[in-house]
C-alpha positions as CSV (number, residue, x, y, z in Angstrom):
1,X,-112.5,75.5,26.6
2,X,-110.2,77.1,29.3
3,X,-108.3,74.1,29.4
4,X,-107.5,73.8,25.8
5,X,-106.6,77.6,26.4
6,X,-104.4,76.6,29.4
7,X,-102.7,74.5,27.8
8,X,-102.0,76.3,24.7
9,X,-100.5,79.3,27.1
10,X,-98.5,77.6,29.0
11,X,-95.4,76.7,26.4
12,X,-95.5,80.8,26.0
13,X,-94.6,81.2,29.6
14,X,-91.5,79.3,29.4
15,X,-90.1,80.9,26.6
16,X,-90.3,84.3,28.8
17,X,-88.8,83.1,31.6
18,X,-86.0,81.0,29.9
19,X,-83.2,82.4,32.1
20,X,-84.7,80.5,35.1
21,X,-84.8,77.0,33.0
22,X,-85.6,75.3,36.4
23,X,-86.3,71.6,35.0
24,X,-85.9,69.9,31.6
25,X,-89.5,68.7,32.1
26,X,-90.5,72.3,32.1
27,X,-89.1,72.8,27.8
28,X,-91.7,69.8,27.1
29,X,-94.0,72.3,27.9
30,X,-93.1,73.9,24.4
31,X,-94.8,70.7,22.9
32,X,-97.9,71.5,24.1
33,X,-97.7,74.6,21.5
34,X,-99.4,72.1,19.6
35,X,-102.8,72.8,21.2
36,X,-103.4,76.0,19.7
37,X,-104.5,74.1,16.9
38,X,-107.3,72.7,18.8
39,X,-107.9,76.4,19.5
40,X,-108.7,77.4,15.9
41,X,-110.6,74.2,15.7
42,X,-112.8,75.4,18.5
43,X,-113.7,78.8,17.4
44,X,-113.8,77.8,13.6
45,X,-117.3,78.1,12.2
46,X,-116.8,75.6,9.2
47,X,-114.8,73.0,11.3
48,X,-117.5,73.1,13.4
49,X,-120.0,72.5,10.3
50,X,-117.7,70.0,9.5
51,X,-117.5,68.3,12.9
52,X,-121.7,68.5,13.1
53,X,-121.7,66.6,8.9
54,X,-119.8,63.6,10.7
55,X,-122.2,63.8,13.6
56,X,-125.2,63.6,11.4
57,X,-124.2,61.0,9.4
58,X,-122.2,58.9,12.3
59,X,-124.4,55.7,11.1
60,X,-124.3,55.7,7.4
61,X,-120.5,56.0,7.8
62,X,-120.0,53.1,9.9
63,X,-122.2,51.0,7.4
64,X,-119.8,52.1,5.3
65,X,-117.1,51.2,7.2
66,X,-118.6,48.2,8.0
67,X,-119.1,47.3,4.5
68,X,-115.8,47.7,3.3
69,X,-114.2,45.6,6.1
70,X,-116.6,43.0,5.2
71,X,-115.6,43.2,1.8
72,X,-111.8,43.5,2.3
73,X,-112.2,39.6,4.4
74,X,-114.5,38.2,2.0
75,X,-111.9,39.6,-0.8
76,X,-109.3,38.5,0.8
77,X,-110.7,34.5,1.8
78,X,-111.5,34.5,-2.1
79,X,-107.9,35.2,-3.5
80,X,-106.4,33.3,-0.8
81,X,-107.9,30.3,-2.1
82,X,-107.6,30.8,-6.0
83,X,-103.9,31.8,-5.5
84,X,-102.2,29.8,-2.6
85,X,-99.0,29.6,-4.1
86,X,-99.2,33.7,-4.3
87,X,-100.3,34.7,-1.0
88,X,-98.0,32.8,1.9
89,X,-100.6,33.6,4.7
90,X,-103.9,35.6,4.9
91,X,-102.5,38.6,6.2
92,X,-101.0,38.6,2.8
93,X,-104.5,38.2,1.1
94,X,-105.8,41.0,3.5
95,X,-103.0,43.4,2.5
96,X,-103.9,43.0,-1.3
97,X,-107.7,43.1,-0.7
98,X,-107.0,46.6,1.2
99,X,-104.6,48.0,-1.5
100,X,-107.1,47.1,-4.1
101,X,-110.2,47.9,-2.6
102,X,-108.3,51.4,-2.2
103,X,-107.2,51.1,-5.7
104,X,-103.7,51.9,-4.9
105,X,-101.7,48.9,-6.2
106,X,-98.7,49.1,-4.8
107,X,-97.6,45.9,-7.1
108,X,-95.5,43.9,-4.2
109,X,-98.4,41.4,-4.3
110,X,-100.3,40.6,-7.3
111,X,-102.1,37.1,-8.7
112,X,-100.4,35.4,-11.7
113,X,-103.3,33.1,-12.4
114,X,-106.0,34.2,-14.6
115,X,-108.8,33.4,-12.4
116,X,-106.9,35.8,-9.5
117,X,-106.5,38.2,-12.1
118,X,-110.5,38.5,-12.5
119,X,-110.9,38.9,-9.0
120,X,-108.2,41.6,-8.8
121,X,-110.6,43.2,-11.6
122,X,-113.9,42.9,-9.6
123,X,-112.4,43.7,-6.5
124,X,-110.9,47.3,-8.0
125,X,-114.0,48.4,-9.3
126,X,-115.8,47.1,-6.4
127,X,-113.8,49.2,-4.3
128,X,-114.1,51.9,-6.2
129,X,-117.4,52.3,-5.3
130,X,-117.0,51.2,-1.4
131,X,-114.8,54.2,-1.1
132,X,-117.1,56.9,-3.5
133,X,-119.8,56.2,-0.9
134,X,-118.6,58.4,2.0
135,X,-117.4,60.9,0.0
136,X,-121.3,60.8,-1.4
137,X,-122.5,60.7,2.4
138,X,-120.3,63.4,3.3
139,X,-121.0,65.9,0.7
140,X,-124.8,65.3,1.1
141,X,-124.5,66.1,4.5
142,X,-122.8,69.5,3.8
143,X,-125.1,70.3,1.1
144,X,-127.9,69.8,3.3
145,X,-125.8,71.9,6.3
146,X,-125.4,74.6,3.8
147,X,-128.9,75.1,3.0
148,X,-129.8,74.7,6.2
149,X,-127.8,78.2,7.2
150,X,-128.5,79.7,4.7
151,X,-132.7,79.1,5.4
152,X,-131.7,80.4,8.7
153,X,-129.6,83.4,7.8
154,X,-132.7,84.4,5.5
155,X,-135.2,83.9,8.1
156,X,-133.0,86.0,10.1
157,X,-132.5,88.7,7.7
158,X,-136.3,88.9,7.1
159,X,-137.0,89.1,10.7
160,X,-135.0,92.0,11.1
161,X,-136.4,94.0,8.6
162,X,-140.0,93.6,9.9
């Protein structure tokens, strides 16, 4: 912690002394103004709630992730061979998958064949659920962090009045 706090000082130090202005290197010491932030973050109750959710649910978020790159290749491998004409290379076919597993559709690449066209359908909704699933995991986990301090801030307030 006194690091972070070390750090986040020092860019103060050369803004007081900016007569002396001894060393360019010295002013990219003002960049590291930037880990104040990581101050906040530190002493910040509900980033740290946060920060404890993502630790808690670490492994069903890497399934996650795990599916949906697993989908995304297999998605990709399938439109690359129903539309060769369409996609040049399979980086091409990887790019779509990923756009529409997101459900973005940015519309540079798209299948003109009817049978791609299906598979652009199955692959949206698909990912449509791959990427509800953390957000699920996620709020479950705060939900359950919630409760969990609020159990303990009654226990605690029960304590103290006994």
């Amino acid at each position: 912690m006194a690091i972070i706090d070390i750090l986040a000082i020092l860019p103060s130090l050369t803004v007081v002394n900016s007569g002396l202005r001894l060393l360019k290197v010295i002013r990219l010491l003002r960049t590291l103004r930037v880990f104040r932030v990581f101050k906040a973050v530190i002493y910040s109750s509900n980033i740290q709630m946060i920060l404890g959710v993502f630790k808690k649910t670490k492994e069903s978020l890497l399934v996650v992730c795990g599916i949906a790159v697993i989908y995304t290749l297999v998605s990709a491998l399938v439109i690359f061979n129903v539309e060769p004409d369409t996609f040049n290379n399979f980086f091409d076919a990887v790019y779509w998958a990923t756009v529409s597993l997101t459900t973005m559709g940015y519309g540079d690449i798209y299948p003109v064949s009817v049978a791609g066209r299906i598979v652009t359908m199955i692959s949206s909704f698909m990912g449509i659920a791959i990427v509800a699933l953390p957000a699920g995991i996620i709020t479950s986990g705060m939900m359950d962090e919630i409760n969990r301090q609020k159990l303990a801030d009654k226990s605690h307030h029960d304590i103290d009045e006994v």
